[in-house]
C-alpha positions as CSV (number, residue, x, y, z in Angstrom):
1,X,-9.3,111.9,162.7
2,X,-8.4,107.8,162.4
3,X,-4.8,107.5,162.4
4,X,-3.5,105.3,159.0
5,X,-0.2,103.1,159.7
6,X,2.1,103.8,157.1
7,X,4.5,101.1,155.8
8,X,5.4,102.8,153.0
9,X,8.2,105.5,154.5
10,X,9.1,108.1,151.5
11,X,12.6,106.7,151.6
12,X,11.6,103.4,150.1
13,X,10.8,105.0,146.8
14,X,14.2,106.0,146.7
15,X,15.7,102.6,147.7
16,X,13.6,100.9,144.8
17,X,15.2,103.3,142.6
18,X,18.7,102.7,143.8
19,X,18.5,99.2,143.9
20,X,17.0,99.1,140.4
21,X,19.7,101.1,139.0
22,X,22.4,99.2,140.5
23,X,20.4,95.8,138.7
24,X,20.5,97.3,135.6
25,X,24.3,98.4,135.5
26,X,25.2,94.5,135.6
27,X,27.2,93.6,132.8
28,X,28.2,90.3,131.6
29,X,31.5,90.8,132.0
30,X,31.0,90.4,135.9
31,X,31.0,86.5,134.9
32,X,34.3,86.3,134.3
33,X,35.7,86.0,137.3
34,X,33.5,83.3,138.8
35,X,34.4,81.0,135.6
36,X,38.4,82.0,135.8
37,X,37.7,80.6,139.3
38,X,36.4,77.4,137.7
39,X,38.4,77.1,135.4
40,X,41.3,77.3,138.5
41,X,40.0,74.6,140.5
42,X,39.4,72.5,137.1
43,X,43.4,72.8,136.0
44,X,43.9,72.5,140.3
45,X,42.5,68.8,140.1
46,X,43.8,68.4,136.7
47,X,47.4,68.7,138.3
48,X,46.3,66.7,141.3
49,X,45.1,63.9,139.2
50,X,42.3,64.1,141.3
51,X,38.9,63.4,138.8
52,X,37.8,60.2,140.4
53,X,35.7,60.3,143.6
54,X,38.5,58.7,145.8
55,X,41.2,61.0,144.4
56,X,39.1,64.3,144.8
57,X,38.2,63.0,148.8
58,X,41.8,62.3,149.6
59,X,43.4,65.5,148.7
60,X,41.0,67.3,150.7
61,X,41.1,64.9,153.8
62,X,43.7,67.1,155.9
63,X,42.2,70.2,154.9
64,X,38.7,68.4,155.9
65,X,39.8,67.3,159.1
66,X,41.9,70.3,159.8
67,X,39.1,73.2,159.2
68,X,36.3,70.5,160.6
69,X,38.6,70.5,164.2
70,X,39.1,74.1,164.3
71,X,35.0,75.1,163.4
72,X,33.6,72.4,165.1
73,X,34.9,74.0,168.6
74,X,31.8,76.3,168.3
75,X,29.2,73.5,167.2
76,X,25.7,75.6,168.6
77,X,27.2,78.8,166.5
78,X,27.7,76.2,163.6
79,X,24.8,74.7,163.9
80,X,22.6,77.7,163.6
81,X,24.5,79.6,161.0
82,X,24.7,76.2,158.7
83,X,20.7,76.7,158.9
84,X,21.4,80.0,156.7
85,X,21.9,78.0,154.0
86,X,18.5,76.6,154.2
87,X,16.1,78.9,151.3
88,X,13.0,78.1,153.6
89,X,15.2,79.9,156.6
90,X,17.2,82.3,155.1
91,X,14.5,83.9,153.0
92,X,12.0,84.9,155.6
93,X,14.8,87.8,156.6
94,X,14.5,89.1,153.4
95,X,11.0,88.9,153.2
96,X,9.9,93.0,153.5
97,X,12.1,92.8,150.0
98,X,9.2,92.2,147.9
99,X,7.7,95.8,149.2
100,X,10.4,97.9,149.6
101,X,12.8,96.4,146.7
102,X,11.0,94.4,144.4
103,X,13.2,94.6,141.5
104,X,16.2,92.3,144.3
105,X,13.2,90.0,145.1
106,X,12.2,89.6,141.9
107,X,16.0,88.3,140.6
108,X,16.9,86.4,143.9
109,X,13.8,84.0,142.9
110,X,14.8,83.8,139.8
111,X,18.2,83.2,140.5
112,X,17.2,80.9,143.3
113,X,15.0,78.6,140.5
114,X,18.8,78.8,138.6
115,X,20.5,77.6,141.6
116,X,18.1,74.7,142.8
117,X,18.7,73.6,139.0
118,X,22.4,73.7,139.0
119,X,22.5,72.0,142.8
120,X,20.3,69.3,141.2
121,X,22.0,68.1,138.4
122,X,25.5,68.9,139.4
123,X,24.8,66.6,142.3
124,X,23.2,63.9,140.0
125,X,26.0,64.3,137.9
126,X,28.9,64.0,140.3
127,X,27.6,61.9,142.7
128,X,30.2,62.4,145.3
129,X,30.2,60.9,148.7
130,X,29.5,62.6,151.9
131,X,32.6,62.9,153.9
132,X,30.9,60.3,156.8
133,X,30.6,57.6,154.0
134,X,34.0,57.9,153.2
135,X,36.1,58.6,156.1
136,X,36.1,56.9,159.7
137,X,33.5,59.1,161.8
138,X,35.9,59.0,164.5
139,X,38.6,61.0,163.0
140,X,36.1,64.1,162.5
141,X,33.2,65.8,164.3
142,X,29.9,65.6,163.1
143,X,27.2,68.4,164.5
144,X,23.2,67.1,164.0
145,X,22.4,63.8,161.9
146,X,25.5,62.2,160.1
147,X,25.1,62.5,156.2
148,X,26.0,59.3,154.1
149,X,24.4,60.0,150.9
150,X,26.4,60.6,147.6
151,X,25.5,64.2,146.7
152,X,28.1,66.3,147.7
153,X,29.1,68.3,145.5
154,X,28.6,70.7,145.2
155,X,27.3,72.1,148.5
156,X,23.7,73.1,147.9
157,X,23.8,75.4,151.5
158,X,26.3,77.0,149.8
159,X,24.7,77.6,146.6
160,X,21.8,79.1,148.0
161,X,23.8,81.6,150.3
162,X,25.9,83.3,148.1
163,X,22.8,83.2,145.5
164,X,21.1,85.4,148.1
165,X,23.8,87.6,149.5
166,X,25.4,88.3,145.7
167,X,21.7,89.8,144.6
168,X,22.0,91.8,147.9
169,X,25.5,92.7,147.0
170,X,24.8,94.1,143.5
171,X,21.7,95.5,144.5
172,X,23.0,97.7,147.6
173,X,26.7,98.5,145.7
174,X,27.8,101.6,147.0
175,X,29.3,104.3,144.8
176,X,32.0,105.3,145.9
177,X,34.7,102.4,145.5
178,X,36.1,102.5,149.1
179,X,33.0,101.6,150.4
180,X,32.3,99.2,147.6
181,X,35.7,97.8,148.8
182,X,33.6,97.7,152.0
183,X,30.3,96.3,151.3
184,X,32.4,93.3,149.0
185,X,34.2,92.2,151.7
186,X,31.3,92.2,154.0
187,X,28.8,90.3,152.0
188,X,31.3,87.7,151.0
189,X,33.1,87.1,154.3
190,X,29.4,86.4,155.5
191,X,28.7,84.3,152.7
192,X,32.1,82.4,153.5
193,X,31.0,82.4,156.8
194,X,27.8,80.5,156.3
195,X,29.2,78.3,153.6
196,X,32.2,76.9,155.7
197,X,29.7,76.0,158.7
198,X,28.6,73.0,155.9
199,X,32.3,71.9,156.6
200,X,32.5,72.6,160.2
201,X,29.3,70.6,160.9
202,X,31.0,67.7,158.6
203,X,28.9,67.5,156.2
204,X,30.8,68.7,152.9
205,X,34.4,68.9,151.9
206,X,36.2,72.4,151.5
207,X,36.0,72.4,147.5
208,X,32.2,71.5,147.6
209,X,32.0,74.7,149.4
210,X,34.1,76.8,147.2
211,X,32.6,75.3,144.0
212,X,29.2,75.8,145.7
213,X,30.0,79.6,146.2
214,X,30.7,80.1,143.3
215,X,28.1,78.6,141.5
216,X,25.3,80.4,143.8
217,X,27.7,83.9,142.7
218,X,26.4,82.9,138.7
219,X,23.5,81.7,140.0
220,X,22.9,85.4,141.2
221,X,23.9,87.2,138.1
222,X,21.9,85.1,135.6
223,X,18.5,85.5,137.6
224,X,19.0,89.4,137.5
225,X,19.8,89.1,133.7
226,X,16.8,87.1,133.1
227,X,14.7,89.5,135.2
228,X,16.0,92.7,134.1
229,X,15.2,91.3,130.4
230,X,12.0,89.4,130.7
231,X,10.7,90.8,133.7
232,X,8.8,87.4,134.9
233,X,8.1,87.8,138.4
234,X,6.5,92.0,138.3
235,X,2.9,90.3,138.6
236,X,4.4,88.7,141.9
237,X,5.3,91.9,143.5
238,X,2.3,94.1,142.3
239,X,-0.4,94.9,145.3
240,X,-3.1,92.7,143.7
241,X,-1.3,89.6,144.2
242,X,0.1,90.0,147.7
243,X,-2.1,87.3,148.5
244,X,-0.4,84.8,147.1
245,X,2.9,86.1,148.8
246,X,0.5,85.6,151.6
247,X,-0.5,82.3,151.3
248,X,2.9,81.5,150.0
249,X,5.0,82.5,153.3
250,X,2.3,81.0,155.3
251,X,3.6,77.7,154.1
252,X,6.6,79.0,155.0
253,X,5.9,79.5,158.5
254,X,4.1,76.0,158.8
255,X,7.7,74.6,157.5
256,X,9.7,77.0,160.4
257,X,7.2,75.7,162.8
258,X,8.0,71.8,161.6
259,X,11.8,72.6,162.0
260,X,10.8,74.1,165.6
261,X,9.6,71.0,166.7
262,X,12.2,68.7,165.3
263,X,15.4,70.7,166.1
264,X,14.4,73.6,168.1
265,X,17.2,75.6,167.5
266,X,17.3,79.9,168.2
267,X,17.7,80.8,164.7
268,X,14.4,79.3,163.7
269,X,12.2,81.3,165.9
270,X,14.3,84.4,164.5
271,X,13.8,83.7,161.2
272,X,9.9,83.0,161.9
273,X,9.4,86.2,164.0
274,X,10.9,87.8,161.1
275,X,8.1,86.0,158.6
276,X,5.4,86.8,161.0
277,X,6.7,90.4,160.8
278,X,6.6,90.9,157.3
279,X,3.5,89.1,157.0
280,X,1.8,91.5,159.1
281,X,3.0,94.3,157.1
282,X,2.3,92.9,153.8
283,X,-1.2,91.8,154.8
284,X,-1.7,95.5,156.3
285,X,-0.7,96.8,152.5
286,X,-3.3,94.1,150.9
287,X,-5.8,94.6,152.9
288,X,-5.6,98.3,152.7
289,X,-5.2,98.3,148.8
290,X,-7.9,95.9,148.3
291,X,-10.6,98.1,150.7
């Protein structure tokens, strides 16, 4: 008798569930925090008198040059991780998502559509100079091409991150509150992590980071409001349609690939072999369902 590879372990079922119930216990309330946070770096530059461009880059200067020295020690390390931040990087690791979990897939592209809105026209709007078009290059450590363009804040690496990791958060929440204690602390010291590489590689200031954070946190929470209420993406993740996932991540490789040959750095041939896995196992699936 032919042997049939299985992708679907019984477990999954049960992880779709979990996840799904998790989702669906979000309240609005858990936007409260992020905005007090807000509204703390708002009054924070209030008292600073620090609204203007120069007088938000000057207060952060020591702190810039200070946490730039210490992180830029490990530039390789910094180098790869700041690639997290990159959506077309990032997501391939969270690729198998869309099978096993497609209620989290379904909000972190939603909440990714929220972010890439907020990143755009917060940086229109602010218009703030890189730190290498407004301080002397010599005085800090730049890792990869020096940025001189005025959109930095807010950090869009960082936006993106914590967009990602807070759907995984809510998603995977443990019950029990030690080990939601646990699990917090985990996912946002890697999101910190990640973020703070975009100030280590001297691209961003500390508060673009923070801001950015946060704003990838709400990011989060409004695409799993929006999907839990209108449901948009469910045609995505149904069987039928895995060809367009298809299609659609093997773009995504073709972009991996481009990065390869420009900067050929390790974390871009694991994020492809983690593409190239899940493609193979969600091309096994459609290929089964459709014959």
């Amino acid at each position: 008798m032919k042997k049939v590879l299985n992708f679907s372990p019984p477990s999954s079922y049960k992880w779709d569930v979990y996840v799904t119930d998790n989702l669906n216990k979000l309240r609005l309330s858990a936007l409260l925090i992020p905005f007090f946070l807000l509204l703390l770096i708002v009054l924070f530059l209030f008292m600073e008198d620090a609204f203007s461009i120069e007088a938000y880059t000057n207060i952060q200067k020591q702190s810039f040059i200070y946490i730039n020295s210490k992180l830029s020690q490990f530039p390789n390390l910094q180098f790869n991780l700041t690639q997290l931040g990159d959506v077309v990087i990032f997501l391939p690791f969270l690729a198998l998502s869309m099978v096993y979990v497609p209620k989290l897939w379904q909000s972190m592209l939603i909440g990714l559509l929220v972010s890439t809105i907020f990143t755009n026209v917060l940086k229109r709007f602010f218009a703030v100079p890189r730190p290498a078009a407004m301080f002397d290059r010599d005085i800090f450590v730049t890792t990869g091409r020096a940025i001189v363009s005025h959109n930095s804040f807010p950090s869009g690496h960082s936006i993106a991150t914590f967009t990602m990791l807070t759907c995984i958060l809510v998603a995977f929440m443990p019950k029990k509150l030690k080990f939601k204690i646990l699990w917090s602390f985990f996912i946002i010291s890697m999101g910190l992590i990640i973020a703070f590489t975009r100030v280590g590689i001297g691209a961003h200031y500390p508060l673009d980071v923070i801001v950015g954070c946060i704003i990838g946190y709400i990011s989060a929470l409004i695409g799993v409001f929006i999907n839990r209420k209108y449901n948009l993406l469910a045609w995505l993740t149904n069987k039928r349609y895995y060809f367009i996932s298809i299609l659609l991540f093997f773009i995504l490789a073709i972009a991996i690939m481009d990065k390869i040959i420009k900067l050929n750095l390790i974390i871009f041939y694991f994020a492809l072999a983690s593409l190239f896995a899940s493609l193979f196992i969600i091309t096994h699936i459609y290929v089964k369902k459709a014959y």
